[in-house]
N, C-alpha and C positions, 0 to 999 in steps of 0.2 A: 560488424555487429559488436556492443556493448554488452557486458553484463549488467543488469541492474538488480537490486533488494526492491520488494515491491512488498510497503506500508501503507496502513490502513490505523485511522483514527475511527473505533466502535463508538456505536451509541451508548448512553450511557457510561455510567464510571466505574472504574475497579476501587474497591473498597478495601482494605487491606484489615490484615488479621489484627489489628492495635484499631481498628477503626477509622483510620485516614482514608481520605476521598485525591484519588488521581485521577486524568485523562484516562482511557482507557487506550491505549497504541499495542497495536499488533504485527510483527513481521508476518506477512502471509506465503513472500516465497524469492523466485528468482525468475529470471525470464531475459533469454540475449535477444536484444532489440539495436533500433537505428539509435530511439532517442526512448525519451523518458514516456513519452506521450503513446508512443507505439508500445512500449511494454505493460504498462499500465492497461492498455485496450486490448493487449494479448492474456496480457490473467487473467482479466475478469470474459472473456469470450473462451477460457480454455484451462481455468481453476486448476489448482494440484490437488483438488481436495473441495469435497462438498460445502459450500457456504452458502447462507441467506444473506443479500445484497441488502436486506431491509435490517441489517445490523449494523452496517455500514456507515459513516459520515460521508468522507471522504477516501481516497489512497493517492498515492504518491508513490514514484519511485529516484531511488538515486542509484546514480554512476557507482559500480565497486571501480575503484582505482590502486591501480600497486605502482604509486608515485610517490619519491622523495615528496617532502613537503606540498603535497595535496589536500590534507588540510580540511578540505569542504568537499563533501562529496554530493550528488546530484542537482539536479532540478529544485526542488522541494516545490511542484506546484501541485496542488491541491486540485483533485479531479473528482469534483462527486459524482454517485454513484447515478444519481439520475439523469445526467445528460446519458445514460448509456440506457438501450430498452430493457428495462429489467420483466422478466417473464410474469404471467397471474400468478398468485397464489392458488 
């Protein structure tokens, strides 16, 4: 098992106190998986914390590594949120 950081791109933008417009990106947590795909489908089937999936873009997770010149860490593929059954409103 890996550890992975499991990110999420929100809808919407964060806005900043001067008025500038960013992406909005979010750490949402951690989760030890095989790969980046299984931890990704274990947060969102088992959250550390209540969320609305309809705020969501995307999420991604990457490899934590504690390697000399590692340099890049994870996957970085983009998994949205509705290939997954998200519950009614």
């Amino acid at each position: 098992m890996k550890l992975y950081i499991i990110l999420a791109e929100m809808k919407g933008d964060f806005i900043s106190y001067i008025g500038n417009q960013y992406d909005n990106f979010q750490m949402l947590g951690y989760k030890f998986a095989k790969d980046h795909t299984e931890a990704c489908v274990d947060f969102f089937s088992d959250p550390a914390f209540p969320i609305d999936w309809n705020d969501v873009e995307y999420i991604w997770a990457e490899e934590l590594l504690l390697e000399n010149d590692s340099g890049k860490f994870g996957e970085n593929r983009k998994i949205y949120t509705d290939v997954f059954r998200l519950p009614p409103n």
